[in-house]
Every structure is written in structure tokens, then in C-alpha cells.
Backbone as numpy.savetxt, mean C-alpha at the origin, in Angstrom:
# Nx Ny Nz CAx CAy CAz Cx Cy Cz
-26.20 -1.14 8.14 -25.45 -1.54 6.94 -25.23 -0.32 6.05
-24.29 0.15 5.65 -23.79 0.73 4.19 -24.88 0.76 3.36
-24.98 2.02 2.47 -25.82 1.96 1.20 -25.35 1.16 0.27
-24.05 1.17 -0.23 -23.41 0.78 -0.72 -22.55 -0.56 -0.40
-22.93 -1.99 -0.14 -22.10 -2.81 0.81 -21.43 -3.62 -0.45
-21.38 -3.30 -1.32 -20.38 -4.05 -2.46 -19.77 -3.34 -3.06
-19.43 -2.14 -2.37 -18.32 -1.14 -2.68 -16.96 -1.51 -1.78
-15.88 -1.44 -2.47 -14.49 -1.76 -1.62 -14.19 -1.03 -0.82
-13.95 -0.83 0.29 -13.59 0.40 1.50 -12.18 0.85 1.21
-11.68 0.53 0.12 -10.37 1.47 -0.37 -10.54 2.76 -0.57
-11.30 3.42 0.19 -11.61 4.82 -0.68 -10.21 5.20 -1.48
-9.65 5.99 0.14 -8.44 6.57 -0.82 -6.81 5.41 0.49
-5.99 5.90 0.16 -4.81 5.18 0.38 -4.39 5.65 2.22
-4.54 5.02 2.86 -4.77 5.72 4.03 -2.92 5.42 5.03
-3.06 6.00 5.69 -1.45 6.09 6.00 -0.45 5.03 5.63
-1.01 3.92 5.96 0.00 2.87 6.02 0.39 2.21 4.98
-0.68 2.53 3.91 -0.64 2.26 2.32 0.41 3.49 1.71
-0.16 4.66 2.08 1.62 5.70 1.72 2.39 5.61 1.64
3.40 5.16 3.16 4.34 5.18 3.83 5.03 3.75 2.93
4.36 3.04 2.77 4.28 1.28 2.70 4.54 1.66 1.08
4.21 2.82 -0.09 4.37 2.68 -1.22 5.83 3.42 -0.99
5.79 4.36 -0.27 6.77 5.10 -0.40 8.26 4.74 -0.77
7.95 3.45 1.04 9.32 2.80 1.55 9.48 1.97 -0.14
8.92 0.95 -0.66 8.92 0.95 -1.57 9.61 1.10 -3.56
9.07 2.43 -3.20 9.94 3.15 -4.46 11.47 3.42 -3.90
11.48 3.97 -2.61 12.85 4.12 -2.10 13.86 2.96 -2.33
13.65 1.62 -1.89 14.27 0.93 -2.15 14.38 0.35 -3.73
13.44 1.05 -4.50 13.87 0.44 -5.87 14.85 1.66 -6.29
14.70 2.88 -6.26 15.51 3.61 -6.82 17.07 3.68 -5.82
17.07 3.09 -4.81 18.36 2.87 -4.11 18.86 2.03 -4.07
18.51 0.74 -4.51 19.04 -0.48 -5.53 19.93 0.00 -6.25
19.30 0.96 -7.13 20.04 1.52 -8.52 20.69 2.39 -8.36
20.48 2.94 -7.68 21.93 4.21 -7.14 22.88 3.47 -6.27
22.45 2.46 -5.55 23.61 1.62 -4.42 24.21 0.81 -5.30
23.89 0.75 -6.28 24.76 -0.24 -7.40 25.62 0.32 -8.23
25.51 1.60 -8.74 25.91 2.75 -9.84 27.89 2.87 -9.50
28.27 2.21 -10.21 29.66 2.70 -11.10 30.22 4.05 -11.21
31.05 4.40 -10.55 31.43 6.07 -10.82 32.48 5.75 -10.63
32.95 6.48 -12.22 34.21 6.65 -12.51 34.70 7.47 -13.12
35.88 8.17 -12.25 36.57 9.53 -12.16 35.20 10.66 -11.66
34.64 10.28 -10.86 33.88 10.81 -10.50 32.77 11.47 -11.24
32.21 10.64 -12.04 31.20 11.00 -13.22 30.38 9.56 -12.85
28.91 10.54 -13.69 27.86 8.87 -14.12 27.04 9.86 -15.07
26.41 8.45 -15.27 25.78 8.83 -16.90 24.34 9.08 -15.91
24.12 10.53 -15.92 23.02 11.00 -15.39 21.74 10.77 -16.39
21.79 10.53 -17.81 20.60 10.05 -18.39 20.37 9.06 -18.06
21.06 7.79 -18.19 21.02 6.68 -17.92 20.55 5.99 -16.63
20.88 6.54 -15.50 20.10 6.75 -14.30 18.88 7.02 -14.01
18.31 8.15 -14.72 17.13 9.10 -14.69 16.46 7.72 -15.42
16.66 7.46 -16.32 16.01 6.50 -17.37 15.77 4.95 -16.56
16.86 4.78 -15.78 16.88 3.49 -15.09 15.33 3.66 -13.95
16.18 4.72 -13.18 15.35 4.93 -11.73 13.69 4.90 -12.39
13.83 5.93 -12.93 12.09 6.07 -13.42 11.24 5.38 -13.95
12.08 4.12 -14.69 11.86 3.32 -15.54 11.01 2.21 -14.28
12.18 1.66 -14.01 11.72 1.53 -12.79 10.88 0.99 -11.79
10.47 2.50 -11.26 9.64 2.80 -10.64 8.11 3.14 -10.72
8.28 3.51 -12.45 7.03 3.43 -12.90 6.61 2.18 -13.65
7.26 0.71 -13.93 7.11 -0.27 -13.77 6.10 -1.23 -13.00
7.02 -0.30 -11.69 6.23 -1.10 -10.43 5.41 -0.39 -10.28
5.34 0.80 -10.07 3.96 1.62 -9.67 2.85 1.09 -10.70
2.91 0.42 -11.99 1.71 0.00 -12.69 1.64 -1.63 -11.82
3.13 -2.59 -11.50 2.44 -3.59 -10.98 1.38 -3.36 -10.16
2.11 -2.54 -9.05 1.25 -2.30 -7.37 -0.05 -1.87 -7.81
-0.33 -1.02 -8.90 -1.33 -0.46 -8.86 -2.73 -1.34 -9.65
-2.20 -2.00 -10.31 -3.02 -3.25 -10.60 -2.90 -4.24 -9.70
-2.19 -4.69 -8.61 -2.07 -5.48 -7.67 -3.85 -5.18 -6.67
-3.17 -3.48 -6.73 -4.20 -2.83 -5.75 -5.87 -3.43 -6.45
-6.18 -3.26 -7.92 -7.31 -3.29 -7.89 -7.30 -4.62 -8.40
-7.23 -5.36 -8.17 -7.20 -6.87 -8.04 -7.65 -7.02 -6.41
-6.86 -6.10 -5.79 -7.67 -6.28 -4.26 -8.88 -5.94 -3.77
-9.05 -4.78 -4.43 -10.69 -4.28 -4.37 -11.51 -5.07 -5.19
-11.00 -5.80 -5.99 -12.38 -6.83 -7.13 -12.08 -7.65 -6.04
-11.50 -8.71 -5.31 -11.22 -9.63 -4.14 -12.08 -8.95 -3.18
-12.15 -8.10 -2.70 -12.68 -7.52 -1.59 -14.19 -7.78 -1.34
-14.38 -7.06 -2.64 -15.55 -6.70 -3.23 -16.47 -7.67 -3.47
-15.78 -8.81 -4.33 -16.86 -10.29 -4.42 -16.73 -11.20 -3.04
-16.17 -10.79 -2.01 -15.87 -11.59 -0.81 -17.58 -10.80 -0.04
-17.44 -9.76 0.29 -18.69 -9.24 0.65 -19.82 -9.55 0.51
-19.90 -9.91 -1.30 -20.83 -10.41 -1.75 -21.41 -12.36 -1.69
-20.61 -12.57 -1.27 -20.21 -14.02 -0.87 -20.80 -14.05 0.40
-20.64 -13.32 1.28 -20.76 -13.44 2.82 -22.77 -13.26 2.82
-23.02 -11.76 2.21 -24.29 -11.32 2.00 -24.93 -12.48 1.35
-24.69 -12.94 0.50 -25.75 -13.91 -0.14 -25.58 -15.37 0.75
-24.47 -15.66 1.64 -24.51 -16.49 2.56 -25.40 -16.53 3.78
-25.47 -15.19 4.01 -26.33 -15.07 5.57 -27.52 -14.96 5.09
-27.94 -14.20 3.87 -29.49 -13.63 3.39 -30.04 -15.17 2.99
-29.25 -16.70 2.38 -29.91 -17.31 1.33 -30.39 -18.75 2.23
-29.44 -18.56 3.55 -29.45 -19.73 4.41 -30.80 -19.71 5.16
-31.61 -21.12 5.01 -32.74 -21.20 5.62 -32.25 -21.43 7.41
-31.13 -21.72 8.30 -31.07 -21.94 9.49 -30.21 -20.45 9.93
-31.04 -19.73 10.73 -30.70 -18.57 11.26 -29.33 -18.72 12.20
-28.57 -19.32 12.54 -28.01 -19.99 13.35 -27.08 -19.72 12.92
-26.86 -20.30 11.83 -25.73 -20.32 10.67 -25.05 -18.88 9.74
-26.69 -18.21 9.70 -26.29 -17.18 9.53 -25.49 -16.13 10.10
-26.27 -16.18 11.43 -25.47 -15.47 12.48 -23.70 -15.71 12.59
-23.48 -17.02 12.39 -22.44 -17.44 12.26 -21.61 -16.80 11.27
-22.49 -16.85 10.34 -21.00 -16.67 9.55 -21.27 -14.94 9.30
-22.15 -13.89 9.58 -22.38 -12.61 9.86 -21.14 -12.59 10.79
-20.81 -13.07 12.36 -20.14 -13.06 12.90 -18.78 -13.05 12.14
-18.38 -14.53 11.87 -17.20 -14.51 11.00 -16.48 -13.47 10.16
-17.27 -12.83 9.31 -17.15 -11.51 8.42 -16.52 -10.24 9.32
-16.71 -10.33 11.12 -16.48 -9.46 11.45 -15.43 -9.24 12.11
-14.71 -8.34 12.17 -13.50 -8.59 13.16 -13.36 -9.35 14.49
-12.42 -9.91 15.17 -12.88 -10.75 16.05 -13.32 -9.83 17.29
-12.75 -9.11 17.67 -12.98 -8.12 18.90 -14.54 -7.88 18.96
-14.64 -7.41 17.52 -15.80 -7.15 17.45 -17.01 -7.83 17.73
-16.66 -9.04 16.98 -17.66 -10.15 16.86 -18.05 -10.57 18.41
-16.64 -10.48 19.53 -17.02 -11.31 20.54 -17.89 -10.33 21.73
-18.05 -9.51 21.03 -18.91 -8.34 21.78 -20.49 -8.28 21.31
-20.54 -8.43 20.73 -22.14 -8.80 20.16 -22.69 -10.14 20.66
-23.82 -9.49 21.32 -24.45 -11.07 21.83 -25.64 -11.48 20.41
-25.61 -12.68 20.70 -26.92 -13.39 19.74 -27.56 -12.42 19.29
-28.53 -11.96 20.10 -29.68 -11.15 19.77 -29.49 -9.92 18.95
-28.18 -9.37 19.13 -28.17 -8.39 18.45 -27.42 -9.05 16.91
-26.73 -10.32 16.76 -26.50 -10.61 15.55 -27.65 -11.35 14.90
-28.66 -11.36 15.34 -29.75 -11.71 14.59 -31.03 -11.14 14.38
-30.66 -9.51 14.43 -30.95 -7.78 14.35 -30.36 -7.75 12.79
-29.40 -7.82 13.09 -28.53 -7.21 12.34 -29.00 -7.83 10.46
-28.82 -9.83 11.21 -28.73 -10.86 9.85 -30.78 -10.42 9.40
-31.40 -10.06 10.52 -33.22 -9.86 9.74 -32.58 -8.61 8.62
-32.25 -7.34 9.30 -32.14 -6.61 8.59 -31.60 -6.55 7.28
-30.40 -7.76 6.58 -29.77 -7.95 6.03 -30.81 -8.48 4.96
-31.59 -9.60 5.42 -32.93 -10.70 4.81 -33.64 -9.52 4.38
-34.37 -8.28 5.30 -35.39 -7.55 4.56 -34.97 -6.71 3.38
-33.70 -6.16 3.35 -33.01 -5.34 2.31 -33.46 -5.73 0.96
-34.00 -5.11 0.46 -34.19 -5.64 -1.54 -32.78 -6.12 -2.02
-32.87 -7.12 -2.89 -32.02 -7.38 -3.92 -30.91 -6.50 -4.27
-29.46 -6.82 -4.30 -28.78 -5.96 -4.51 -27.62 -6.44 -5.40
-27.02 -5.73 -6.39 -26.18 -6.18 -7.86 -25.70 -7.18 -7.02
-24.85 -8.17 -8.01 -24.12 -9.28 -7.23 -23.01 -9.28 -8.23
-22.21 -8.00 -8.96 -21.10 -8.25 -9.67 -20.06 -7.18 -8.70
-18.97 -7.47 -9.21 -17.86 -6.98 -8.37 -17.52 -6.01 -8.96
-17.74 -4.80 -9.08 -17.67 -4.17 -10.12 -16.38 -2.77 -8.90
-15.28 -2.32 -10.46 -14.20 -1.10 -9.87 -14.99 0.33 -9.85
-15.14 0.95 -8.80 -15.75 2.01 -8.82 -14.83 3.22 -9.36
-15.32 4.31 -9.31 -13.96 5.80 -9.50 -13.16 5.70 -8.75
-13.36 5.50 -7.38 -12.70 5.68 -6.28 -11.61 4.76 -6.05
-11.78 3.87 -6.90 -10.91 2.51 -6.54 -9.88 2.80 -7.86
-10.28 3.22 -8.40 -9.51 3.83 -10.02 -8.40 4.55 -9.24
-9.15 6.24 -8.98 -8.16 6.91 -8.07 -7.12 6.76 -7.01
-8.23 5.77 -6.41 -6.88 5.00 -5.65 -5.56 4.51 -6.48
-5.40 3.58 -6.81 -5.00 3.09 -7.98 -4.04 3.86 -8.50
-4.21 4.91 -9.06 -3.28 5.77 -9.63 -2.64 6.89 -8.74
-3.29 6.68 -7.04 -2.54 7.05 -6.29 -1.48 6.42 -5.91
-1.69 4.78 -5.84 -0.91 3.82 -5.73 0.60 4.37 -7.00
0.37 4.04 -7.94 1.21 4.68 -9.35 2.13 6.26 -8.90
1.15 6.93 -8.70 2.14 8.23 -8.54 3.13 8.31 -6.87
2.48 7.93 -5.82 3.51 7.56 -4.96 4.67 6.73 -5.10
4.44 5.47 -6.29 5.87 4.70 -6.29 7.10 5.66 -7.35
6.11 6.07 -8.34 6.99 7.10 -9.39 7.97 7.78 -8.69
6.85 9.01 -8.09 7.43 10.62 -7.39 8.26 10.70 -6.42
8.17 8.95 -5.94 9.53 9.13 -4.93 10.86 9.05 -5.15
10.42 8.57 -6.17 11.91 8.41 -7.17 12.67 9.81 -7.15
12.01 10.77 -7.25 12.37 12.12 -7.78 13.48 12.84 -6.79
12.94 12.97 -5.76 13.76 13.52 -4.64 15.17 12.28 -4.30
15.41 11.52 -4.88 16.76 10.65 -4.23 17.37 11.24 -6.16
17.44 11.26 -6.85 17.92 11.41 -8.32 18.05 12.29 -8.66
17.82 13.80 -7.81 17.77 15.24 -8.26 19.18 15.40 -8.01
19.52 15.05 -6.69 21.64 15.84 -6.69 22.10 15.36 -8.32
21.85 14.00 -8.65 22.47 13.91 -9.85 22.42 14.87 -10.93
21.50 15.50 -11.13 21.26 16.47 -12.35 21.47 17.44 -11.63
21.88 18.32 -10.81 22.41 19.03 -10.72 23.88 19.39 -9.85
24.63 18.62 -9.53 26.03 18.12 -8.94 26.74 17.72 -10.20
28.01 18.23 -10.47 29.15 17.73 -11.12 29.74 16.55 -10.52
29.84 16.86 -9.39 31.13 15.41 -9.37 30.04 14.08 -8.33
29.89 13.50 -9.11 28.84 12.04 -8.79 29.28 11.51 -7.58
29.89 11.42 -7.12 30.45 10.96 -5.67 29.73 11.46 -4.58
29.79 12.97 -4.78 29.51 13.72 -4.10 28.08 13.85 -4.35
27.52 13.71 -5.43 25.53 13.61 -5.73 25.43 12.27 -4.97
26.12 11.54 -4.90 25.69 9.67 -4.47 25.60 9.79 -2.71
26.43 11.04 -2.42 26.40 11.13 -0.64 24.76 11.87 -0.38
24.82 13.04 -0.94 23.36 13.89 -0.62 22.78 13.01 -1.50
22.46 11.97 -2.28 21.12 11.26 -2.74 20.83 10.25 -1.34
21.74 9.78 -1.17 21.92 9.16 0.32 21.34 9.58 1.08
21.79 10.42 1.88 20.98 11.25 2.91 20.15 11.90 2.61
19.20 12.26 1.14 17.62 12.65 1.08 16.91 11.27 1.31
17.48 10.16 0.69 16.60 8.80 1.18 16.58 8.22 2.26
17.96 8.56 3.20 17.74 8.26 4.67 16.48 9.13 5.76
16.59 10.82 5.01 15.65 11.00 5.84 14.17 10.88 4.80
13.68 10.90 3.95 12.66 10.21 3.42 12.13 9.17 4.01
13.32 7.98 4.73 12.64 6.83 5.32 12.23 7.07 6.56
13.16 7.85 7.40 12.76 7.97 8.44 11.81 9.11 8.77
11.74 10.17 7.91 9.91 10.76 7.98 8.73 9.66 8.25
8.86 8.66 6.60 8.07 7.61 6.23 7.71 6.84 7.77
8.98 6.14 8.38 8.73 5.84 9.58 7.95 6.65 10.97
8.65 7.92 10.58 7.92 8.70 12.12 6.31 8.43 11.59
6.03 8.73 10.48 4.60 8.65 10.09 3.84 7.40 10.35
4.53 6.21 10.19 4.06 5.39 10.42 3.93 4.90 12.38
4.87 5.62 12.65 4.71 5.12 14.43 3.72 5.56 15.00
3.28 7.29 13.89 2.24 7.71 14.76 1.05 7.22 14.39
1.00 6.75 13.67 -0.36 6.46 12.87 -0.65 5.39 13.90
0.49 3.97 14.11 -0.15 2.97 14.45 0.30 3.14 16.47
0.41 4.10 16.64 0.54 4.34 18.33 2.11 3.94 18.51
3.08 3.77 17.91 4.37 3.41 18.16 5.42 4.98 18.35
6.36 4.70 19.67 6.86 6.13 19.16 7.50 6.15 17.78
7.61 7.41 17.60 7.99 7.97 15.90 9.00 7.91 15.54
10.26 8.16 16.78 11.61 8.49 16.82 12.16 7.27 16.65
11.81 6.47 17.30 12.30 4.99 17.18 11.99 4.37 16.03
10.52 4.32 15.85 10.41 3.90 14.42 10.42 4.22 13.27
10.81 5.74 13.00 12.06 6.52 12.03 13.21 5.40 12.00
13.75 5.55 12.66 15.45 4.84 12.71 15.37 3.63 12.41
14.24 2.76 12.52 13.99 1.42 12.61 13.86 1.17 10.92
12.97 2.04 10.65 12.81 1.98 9.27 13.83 2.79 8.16
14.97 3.42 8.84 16.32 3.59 8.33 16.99 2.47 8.15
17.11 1.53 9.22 17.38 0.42 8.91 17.13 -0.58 7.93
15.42 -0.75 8.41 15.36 -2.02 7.50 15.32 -1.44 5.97
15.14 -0.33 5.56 15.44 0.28 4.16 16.61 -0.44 3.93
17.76 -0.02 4.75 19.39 -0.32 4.62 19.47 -2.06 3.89
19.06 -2.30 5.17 18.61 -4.13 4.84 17.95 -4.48 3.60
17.22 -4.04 3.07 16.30 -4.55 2.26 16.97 -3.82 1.06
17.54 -2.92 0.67 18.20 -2.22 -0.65 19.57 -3.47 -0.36
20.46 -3.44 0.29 21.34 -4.64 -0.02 20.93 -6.13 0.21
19.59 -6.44 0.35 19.10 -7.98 0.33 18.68 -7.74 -1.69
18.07 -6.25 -1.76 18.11 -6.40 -3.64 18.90 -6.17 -4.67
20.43 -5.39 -3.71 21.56 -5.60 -4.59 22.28 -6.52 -5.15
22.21 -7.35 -3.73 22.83 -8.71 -3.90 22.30 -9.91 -4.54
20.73 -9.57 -4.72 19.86 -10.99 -5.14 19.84 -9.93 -6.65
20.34 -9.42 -7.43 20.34 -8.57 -8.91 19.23 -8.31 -8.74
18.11 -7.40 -7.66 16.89 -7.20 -8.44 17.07 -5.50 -9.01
């Protein structure tokens, strides 16, 4: 067991939480650029900057309180399970629901004997806090969550401030967020064993999809 077993295993934001904030901000700040009015080939580049960022750092405070709402969830679920297996007088049961807690692969690989190793060891452990409490780490997280939805904003909204004719910033903002997604994607194929190339393009797509499923529904 962990020294720590009522700590949230969020340490920090691990690939799929990145990629997953990234895609994300992309589609909020390409909402707002796939919607944007240009006329005579001008836009109100404050007004944009102010929109996009606005935003994005909106949501980056939802997600990021979403996030530690998940680690307090996490966190008192653990503690739920531990005082379930430690408080139950039929060992049986315990084992049971020790099992339950565990992934299934996992679980179906452990015979009896060793889940009722595991549930003594759990019983002899001293007393341990029983509040759900946010650690640093879950903080940091957190405001990693926040600065990934922000900062992506940045790279699709830069041609604007520096391009005169908006038409032409709205094509290269375009194609920094097409390949943004499809980095986002290669990253994600490799992470989860999928090829990269394919699931680049895949996730060019469903970006595509999902920025006009929020144009059209006004989000």
C-alpha cells in the first residue's frame, strides 16, 4: 500500500489530460474565429483578443475547478473503500470489495490468498485521517489544467495582431490550429498505442466537427 493512500493520484496532468485540454481551448477559440465577420478585409483585433482570451480563461477556471472536484471525489472514494474492507467483521466481504476497488484485469489475477494478504495488511495499518483533503499537487495540477486551456489560445490569435488584411490572418490562424490538432493527435496515438498519423488527421477532423457543432448551437 502507498504511504499516502488518501492522496489523489493526479499528481501532475499526464498525456491524455494535455492533449484533451488542449483540443479543448482549440475549439473554443475557433468557435470565435470560425464565426468572426470581416469586412473589407479588417476585424477588430482587440475585440477578438478580448473575446478568445476571455474565453478561454473562463473555461480554464471551469475545468480547473471541475479538476479538483475530481480529486476531492477521488480522494473520499478511497477512503470509503479503506474503511469498508478495514471495519467489516466477515473477511469475505472484504476481500470483495478490496477486489472491486481494483481494476478488473487486475483483480481477476489475484487469487484469494493473496487478497486476503493484502485486506490483513490493510486491518494492521494504524488509523489514518479520514478527510478528503486538496494537496499542493492537486493545486498545481489545477492550474496546469488553467494555463493549458488559456495558452492555447495564443498561437491560433497571433496572425491577427500582426497581419493587416484579416482574411488573410483567418487562413494562417487556420492552419496553426489544424496543425496544433493534429500534433495534439499524433501525441495522443502514441501515448495510447494507436498510429499517430492517422490519429493526427482523425483529430483534424473531429476538431472540424466539433467547432461547427459550437457554431451552430451559439456556444
Amino acid at each position: 500500500m502507498a504511504d499516502e493512500p488518501f492522496e489523489s493520484s493526479k499528481r501532475l496532468l499526464d498525456p491524455v489530460d494535455r492533449v484533451s485540454e488542449i483540443l479543448f481551448g482549440l475549439i473554443m477559440v475557433l468557435a470565435i474565429t470560425g464565426s468572426l465577420k470581416i469586412v473589407e478585409g479588417k476585424v477588430d483585433v482587440r475585440t477578438l483578443l478580448v473575446a478568445s482570451l476571455g474565453c478561454n480563461l473562463a473555461w480554464g477556471i471551469i475545468d480547473a475547478t471541475f479538476y479538483l472536484m475530481g480529486c476531492v471525489a477521488e480522494t473520499s472514494r478511497k477512503i470509503l473503500i479503506w474503511d469498508a474492507v478495514r471495519d467489516t467483521a466477515d473477511p469475505e466481504r472484504g476481500r470483495r470489495t478490496l477486489a472491486g476497488a481494483l481494476p478488473p484485469a487486475f483483480a481477476a489475477a489475484m487469487q484469494p490468498e493473496e487478497l486476503e494478504k493484502a485486506r490483513l495488511r490493510m486491518v494492521a495499518l494504524p488509523e489514518r485521517e479520514d478527510r478528503a483533503l486538496l494537496r499542493r499537487h492537486d493545486w498545481m495540477a489545477a492550474l496546469g489544467v488553467l494555463l493549458v486551456v488559456f495558452l492555447s489560445t495564443f498561437p491560433v490569435v497571433i496572425p491577427f495582431t500582426i497581419m493587416k488584411d484579416a482574411r488573410l490572418a483567418l487562413r494562417v490562424s487556420n492552419a496553426i490550429a489544424i496543425a496544433m490538432l493534429f500534433l495534439a493527435g499524433w501525441s495522443f496515438g502514441r501515448y495510447v498505442g494507436r498510429n499517430p498519423v492517422r490519429t493526427g488527421f482523425a483529430w483534424v477532423v473531429l476538431g472540424a466537427v466539433l467547432v461547427v457543432i459550437t457554431i451552430v448551437l451559439g456556444g
